[in-house]
mmJSON file of the N, C-alpha and C atoms, coordinates in Angstrom:
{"data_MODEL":{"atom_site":{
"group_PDB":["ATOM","ATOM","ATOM","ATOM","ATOM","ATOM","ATOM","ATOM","ATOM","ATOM","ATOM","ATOM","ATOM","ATOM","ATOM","ATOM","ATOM","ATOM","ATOM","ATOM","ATOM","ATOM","ATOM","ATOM","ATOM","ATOM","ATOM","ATOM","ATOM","ATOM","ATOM","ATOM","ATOM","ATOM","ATOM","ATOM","ATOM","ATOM","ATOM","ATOM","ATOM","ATOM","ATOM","ATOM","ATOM","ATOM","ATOM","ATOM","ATOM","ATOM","ATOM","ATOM","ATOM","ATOM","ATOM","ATOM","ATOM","ATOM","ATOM","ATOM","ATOM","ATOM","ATOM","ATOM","ATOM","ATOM","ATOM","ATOM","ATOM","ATOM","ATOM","ATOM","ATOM","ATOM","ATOM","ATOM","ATOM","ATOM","ATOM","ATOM","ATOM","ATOM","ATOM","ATOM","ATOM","ATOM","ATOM","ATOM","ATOM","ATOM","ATOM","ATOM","ATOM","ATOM","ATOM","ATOM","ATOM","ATOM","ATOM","ATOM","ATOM","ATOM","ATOM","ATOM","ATOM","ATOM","ATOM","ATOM","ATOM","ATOM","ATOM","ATOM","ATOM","ATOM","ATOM","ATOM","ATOM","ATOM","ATOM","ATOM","ATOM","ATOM","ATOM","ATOM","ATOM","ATOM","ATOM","ATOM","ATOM","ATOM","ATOM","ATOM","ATOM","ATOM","ATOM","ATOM","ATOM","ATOM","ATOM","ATOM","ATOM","ATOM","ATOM","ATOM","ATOM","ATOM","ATOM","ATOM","ATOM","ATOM","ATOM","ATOM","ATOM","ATOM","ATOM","ATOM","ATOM","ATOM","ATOM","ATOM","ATOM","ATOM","ATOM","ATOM","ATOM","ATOM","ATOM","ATOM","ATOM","ATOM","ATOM","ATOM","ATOM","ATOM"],
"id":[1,2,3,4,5,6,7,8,9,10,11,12,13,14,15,16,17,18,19,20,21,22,23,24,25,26,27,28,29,30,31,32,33,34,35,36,37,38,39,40,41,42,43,44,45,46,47,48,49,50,51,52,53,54,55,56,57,58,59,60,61,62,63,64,65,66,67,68,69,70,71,72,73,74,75,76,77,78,79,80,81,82,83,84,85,86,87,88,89,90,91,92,93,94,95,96,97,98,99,100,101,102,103,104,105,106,107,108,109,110,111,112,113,114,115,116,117,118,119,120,121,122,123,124,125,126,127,128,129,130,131,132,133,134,135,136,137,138,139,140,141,142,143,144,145,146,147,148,149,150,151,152,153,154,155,156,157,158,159,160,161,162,163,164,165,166,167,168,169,170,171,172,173,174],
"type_symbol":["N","C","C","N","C","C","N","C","C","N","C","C","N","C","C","N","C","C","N","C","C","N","C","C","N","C","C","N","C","C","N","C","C","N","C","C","N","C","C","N","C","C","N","C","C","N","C","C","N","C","C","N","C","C","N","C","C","N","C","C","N","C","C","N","C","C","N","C","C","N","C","C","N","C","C","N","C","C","N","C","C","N","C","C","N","C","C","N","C","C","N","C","C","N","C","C","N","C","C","N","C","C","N","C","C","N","C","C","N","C","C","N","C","C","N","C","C","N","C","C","N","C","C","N","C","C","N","C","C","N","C","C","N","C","C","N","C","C","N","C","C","N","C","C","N","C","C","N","C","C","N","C","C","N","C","C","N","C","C","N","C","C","N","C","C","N","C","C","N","C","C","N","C","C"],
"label_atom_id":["N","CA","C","N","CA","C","N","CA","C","N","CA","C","N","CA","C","N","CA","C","N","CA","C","N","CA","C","N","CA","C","N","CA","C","N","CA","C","N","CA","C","N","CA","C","N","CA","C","N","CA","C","N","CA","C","N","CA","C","N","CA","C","N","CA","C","N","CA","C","N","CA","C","N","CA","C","N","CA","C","N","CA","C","N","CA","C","N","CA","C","N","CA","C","N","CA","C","N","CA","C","N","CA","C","N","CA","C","N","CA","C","N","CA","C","N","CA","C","N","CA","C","N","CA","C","N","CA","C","N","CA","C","N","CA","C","N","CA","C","N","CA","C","N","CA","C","N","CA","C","N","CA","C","N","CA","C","N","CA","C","N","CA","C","N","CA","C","N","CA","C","N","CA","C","N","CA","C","N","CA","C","N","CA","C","N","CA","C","N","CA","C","N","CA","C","N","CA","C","N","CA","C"],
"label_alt_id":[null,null,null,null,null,null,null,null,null,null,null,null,null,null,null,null,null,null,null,null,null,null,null,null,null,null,null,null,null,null,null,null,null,null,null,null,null,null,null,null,null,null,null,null,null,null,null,null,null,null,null,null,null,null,null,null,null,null,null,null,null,null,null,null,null,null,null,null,null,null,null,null,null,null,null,null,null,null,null,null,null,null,null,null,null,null,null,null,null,null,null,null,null,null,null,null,null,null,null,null,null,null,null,null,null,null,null,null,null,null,null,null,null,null,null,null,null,null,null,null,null,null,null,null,null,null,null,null,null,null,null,null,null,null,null,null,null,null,null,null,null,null,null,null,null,null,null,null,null,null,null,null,null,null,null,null,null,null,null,null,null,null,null,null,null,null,null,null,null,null,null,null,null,null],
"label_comp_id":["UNK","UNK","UNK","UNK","UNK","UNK","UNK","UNK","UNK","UNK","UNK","UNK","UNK","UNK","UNK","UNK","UNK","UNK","UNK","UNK","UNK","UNK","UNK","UNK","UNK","UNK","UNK","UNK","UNK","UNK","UNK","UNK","UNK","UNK","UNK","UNK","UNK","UNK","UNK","UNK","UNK","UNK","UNK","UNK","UNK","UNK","UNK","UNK","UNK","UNK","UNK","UNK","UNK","UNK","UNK","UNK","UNK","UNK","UNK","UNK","UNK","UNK","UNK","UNK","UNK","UNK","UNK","UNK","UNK","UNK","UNK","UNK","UNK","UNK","UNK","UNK","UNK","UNK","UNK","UNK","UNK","UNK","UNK","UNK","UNK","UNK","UNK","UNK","UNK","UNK","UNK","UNK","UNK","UNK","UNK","UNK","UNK","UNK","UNK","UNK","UNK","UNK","UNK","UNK","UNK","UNK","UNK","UNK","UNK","UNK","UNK","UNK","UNK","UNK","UNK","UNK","UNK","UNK","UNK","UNK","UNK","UNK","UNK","UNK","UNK","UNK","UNK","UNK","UNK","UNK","UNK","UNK","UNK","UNK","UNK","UNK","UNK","UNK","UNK","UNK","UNK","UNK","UNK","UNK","UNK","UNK","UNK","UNK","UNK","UNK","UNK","UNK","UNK","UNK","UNK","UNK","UNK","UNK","UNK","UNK","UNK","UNK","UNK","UNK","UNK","UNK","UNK","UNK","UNK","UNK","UNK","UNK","UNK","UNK"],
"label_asym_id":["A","A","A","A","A","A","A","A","A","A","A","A","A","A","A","A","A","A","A","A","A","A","A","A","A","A","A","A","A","A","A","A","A","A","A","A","A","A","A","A","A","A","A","A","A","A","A","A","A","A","A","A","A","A","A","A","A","A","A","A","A","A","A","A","A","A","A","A","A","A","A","A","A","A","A","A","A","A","A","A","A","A","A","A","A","A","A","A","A","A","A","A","A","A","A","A","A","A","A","A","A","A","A","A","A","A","A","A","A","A","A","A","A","A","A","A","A","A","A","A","A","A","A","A","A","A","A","A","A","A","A","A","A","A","A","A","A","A","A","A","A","A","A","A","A","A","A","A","A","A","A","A","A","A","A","A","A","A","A","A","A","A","A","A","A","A","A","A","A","A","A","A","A","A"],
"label_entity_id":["1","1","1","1","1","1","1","1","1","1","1","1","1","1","1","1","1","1","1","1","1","1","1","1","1","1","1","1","1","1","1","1","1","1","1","1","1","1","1","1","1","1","1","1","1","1","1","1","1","1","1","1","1","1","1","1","1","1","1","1","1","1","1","1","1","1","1","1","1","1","1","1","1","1","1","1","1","1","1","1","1","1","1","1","1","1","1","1","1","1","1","1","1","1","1","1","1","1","1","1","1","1","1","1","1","1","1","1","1","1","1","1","1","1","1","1","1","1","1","1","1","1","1","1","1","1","1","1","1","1","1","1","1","1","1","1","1","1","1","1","1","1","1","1","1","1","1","1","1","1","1","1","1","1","1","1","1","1","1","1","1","1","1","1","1","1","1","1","1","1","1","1","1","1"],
"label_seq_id":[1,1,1,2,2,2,3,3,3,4,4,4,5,5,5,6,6,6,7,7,7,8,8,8,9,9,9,10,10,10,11,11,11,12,12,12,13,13,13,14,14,14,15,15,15,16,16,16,17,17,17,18,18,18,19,19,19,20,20,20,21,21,21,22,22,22,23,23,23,24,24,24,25,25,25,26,26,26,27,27,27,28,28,28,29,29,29,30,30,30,31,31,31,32,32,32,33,33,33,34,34,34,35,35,35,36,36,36,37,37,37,38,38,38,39,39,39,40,40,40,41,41,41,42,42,42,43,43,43,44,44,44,45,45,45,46,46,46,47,47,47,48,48,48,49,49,49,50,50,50,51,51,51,52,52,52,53,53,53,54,54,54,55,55,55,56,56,56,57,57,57,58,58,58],
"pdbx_PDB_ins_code":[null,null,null,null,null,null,null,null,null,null,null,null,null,null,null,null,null,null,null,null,null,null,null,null,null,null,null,null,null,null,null,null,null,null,null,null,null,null,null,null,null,null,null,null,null,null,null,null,null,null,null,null,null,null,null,null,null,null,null,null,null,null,null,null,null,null,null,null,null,null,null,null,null,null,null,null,null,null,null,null,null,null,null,null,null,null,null,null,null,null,null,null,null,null,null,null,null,null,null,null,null,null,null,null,null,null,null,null,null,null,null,null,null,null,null,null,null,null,null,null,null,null,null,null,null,null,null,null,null,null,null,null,null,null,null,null,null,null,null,null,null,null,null,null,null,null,null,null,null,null,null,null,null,null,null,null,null,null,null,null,null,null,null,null,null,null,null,null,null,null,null,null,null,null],
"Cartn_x":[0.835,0.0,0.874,0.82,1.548,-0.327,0.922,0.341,0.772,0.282,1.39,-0.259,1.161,0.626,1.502,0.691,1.167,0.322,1.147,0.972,1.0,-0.09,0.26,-0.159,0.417,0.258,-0.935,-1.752,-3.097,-3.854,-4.925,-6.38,-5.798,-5.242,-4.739,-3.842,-2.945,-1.75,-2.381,-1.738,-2.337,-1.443,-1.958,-1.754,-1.435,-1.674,-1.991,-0.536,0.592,1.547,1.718,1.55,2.009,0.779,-0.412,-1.251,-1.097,-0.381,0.245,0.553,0.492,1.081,0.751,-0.508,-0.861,-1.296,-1.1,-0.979,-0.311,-1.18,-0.468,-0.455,-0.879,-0.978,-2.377,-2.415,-4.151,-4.799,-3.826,-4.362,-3.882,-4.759,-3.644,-4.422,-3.785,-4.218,-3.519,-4.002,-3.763,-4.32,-2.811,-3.619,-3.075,-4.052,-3.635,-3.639,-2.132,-1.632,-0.109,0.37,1.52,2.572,3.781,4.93,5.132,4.98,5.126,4.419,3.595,2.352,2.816,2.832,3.611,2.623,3.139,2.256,1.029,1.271,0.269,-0.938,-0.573,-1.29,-2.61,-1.619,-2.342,-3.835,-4.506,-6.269,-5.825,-4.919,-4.81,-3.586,-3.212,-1.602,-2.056,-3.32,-3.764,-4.729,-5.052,-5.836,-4.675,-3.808,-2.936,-2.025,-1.688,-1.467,-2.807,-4.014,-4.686,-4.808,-4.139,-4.376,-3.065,-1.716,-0.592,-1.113,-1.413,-2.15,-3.216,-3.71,-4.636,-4.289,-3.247,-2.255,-2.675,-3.313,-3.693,-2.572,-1.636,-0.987,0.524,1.138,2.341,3.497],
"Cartn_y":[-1.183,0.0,1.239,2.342,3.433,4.524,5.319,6.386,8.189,8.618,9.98,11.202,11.194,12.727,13.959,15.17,16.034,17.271,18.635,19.389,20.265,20.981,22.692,23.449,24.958,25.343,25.99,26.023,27.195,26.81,26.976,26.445,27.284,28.84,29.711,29.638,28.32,27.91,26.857,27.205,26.554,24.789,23.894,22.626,21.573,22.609,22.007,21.228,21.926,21.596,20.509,19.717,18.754,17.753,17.623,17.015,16.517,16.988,16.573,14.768,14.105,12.695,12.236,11.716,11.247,9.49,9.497,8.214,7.005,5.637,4.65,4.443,6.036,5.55,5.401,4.727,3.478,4.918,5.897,6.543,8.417,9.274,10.732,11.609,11.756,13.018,13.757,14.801,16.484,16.805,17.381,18.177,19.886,20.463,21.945,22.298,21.812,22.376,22.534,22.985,24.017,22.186,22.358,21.592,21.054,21.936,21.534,20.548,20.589,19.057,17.908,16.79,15.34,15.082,14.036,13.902,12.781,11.746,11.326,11.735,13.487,13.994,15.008,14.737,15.084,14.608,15.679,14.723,13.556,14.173,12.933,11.975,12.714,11.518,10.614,10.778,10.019,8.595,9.006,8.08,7.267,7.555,7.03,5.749,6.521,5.686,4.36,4.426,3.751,2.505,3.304,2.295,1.335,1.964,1.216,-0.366,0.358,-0.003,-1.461,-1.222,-2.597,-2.752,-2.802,-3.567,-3.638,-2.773,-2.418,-1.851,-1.041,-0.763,-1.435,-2.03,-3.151,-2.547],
"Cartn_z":[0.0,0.0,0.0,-0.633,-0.652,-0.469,0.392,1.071,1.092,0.342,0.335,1.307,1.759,3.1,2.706,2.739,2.533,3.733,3.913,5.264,4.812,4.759,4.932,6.132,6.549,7.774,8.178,6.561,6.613,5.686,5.876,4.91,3.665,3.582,2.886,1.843,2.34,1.207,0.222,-0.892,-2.482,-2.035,-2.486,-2.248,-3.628,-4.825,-5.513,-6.375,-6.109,-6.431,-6.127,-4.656,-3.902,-4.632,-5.202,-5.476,-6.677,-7.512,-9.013,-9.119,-9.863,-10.026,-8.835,-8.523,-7.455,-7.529,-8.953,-9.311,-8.808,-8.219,-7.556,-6.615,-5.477,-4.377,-3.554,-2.938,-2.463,-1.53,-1.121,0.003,0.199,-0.22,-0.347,1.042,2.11,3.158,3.397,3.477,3.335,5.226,5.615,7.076,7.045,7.728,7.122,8.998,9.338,10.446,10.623,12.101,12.032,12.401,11.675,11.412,12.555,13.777,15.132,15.959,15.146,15.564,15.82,16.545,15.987,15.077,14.169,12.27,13.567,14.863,15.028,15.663,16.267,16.957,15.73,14.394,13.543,12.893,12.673,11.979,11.175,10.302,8.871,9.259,10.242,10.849,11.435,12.48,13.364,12.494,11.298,10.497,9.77,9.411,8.92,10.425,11.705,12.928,12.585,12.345,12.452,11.64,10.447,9.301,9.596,9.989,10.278,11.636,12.643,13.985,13.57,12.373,11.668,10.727,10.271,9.992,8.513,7.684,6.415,5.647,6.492,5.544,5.551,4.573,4.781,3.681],
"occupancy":[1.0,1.0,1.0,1.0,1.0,1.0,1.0,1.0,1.0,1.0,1.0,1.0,1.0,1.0,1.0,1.0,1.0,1.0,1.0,1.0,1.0,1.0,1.0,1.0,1.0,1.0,1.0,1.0,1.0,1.0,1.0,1.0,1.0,1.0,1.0,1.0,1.0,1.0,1.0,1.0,1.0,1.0,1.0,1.0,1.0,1.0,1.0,1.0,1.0,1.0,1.0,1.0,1.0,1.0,1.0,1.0,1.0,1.0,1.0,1.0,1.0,1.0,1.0,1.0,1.0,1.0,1.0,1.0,1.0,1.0,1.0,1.0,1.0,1.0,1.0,1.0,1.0,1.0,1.0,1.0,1.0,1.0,1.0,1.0,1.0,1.0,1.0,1.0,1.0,1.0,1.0,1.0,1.0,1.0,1.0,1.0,1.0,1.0,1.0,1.0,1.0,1.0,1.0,1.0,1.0,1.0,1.0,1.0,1.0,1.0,1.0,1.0,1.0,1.0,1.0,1.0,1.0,1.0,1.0,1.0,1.0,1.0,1.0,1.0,1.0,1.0,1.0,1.0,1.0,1.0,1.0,1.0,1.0,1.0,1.0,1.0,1.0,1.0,1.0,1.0,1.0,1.0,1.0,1.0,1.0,1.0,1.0,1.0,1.0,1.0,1.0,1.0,1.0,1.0,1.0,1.0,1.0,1.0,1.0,1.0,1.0,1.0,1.0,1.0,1.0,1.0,1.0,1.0,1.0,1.0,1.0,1.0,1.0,1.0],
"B_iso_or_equiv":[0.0,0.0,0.0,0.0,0.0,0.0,0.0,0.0,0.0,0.0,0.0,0.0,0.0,0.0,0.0,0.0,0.0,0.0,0.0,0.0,0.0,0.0,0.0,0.0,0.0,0.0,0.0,0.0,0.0,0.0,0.0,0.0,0.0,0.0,0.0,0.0,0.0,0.0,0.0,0.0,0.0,0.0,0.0,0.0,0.0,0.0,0.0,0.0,0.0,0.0,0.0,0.0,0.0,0.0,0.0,0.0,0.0,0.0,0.0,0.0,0.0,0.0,0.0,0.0,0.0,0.0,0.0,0.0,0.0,0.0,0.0,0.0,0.0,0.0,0.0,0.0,0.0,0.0,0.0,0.0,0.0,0.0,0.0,0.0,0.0,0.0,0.0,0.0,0.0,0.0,0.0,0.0,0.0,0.0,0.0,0.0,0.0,0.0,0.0,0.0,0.0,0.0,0.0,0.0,0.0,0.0,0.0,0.0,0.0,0.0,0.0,0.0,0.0,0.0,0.0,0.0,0.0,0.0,0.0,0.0,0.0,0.0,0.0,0.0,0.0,0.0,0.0,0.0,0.0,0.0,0.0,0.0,0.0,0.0,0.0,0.0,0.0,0.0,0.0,0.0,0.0,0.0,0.0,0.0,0.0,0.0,0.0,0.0,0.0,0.0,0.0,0.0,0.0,0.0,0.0,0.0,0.0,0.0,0.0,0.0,0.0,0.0,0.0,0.0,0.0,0.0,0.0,0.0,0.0,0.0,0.0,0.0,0.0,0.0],
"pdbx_formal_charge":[null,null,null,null,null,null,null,null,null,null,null,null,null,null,null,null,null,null,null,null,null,null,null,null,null,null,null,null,null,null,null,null,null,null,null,null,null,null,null,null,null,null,null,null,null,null,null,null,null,null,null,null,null,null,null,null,null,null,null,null,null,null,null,null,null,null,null,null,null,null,null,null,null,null,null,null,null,null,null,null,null,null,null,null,null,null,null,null,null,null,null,null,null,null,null,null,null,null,null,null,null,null,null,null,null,null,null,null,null,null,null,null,null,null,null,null,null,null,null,null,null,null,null,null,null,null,null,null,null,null,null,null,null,null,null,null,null,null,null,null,null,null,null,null,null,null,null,null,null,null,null,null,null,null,null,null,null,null,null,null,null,null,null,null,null,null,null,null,null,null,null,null,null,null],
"auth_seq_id":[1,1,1,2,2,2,3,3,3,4,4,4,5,5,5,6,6,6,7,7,7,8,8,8,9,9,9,10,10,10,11,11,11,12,12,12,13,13,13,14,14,14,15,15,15,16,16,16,17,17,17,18,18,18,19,19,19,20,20,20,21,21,21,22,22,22,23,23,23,24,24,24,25,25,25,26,26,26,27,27,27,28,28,28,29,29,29,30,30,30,31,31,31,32,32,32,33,33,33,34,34,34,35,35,35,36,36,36,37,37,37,38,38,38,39,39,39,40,40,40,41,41,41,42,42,42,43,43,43,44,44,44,45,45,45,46,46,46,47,47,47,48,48,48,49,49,49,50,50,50,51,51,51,52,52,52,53,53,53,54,54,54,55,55,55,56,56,56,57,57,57,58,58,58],
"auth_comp_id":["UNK","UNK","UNK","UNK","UNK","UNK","UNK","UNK","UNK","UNK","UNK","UNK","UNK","UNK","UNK","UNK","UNK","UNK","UNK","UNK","UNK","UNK","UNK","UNK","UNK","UNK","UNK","UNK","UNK","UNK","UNK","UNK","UNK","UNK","UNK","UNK","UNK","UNK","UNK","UNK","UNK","UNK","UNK","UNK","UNK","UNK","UNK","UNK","UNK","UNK","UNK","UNK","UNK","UNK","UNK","UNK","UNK","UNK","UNK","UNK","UNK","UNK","UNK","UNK","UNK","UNK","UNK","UNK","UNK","UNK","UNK","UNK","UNK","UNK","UNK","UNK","UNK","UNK","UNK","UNK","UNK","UNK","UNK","UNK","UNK","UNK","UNK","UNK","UNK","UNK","UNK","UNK","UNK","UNK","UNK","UNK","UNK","UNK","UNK","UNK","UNK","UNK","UNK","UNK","UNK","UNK","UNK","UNK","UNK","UNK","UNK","UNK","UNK","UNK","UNK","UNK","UNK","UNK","UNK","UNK","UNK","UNK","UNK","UNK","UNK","UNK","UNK","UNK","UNK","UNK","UNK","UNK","UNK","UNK","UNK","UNK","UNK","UNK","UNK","UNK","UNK","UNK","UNK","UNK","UNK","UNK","UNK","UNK","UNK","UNK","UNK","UNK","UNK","UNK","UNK","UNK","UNK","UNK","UNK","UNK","UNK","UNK","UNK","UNK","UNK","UNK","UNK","UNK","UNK","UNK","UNK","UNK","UNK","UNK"],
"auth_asym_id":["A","A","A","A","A","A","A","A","A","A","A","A","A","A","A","A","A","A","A","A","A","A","A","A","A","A","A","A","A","A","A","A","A","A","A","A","A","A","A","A","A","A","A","A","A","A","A","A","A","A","A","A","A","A","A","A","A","A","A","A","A","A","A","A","A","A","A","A","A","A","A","A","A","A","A","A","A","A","A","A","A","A","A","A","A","A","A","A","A","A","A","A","A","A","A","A","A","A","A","A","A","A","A","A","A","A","A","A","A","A","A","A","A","A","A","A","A","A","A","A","A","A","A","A","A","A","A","A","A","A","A","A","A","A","A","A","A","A","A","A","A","A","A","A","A","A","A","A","A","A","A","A","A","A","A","A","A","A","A","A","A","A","A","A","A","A","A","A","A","A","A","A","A","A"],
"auth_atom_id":["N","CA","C","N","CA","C","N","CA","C","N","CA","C","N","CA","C","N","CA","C","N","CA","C","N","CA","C","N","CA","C","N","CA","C","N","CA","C","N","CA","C","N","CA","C","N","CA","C","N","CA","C","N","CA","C","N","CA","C","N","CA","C","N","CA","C","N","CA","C","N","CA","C","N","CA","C","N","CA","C","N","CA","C","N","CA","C","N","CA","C","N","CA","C","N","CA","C","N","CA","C","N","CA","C","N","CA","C","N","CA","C","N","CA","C","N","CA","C","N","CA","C","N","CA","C","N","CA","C","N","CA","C","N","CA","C","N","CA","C","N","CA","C","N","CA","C","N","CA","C","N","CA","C","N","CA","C","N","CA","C","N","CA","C","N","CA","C","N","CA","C","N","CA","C","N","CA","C","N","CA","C","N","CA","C","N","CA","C","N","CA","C","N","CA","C","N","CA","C","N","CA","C"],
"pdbx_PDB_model_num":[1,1,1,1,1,1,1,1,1,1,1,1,1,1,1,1,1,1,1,1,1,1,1,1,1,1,1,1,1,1,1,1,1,1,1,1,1,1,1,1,1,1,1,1,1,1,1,1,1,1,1,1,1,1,1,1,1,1,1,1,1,1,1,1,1,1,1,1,1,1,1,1,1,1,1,1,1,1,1,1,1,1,1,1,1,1,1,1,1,1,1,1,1,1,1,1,1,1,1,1,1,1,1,1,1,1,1,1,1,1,1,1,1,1,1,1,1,1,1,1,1,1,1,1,1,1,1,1,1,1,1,1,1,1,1,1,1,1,1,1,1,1,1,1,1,1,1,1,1,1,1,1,1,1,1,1,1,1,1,1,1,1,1,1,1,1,1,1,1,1,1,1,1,1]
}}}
């Protein structure tokens, strides 16, 4: 399973660059918070902990 996560710091910043060739991978989340976050304390980090956690993603 491939998984691409990508972060921005503000609903405000354009994303779209990072969204390009998104081809291939089973799973794409976007969290729009500050770098300082841990990625599992994150909305889309914490779904991703989950998916690792049940063992979906290998």
């Amino acid at each position: 399973m491939k998984v691409f996560y990508s972060r921005v710091s503000t609903t405000d910043q354009n994303i779209s660059r990072q969204m390009d060739n998104l081809n291939g991978f089973d799973y794409v989340f976007t969290d729009y918070c500050s770098g300082s976050i841990d990625i599992w304390e994150r909305r889309k980090g914490s779904q991703i902990k989950k998916l690792i956690d049940n063992n979906q993603l290998k």
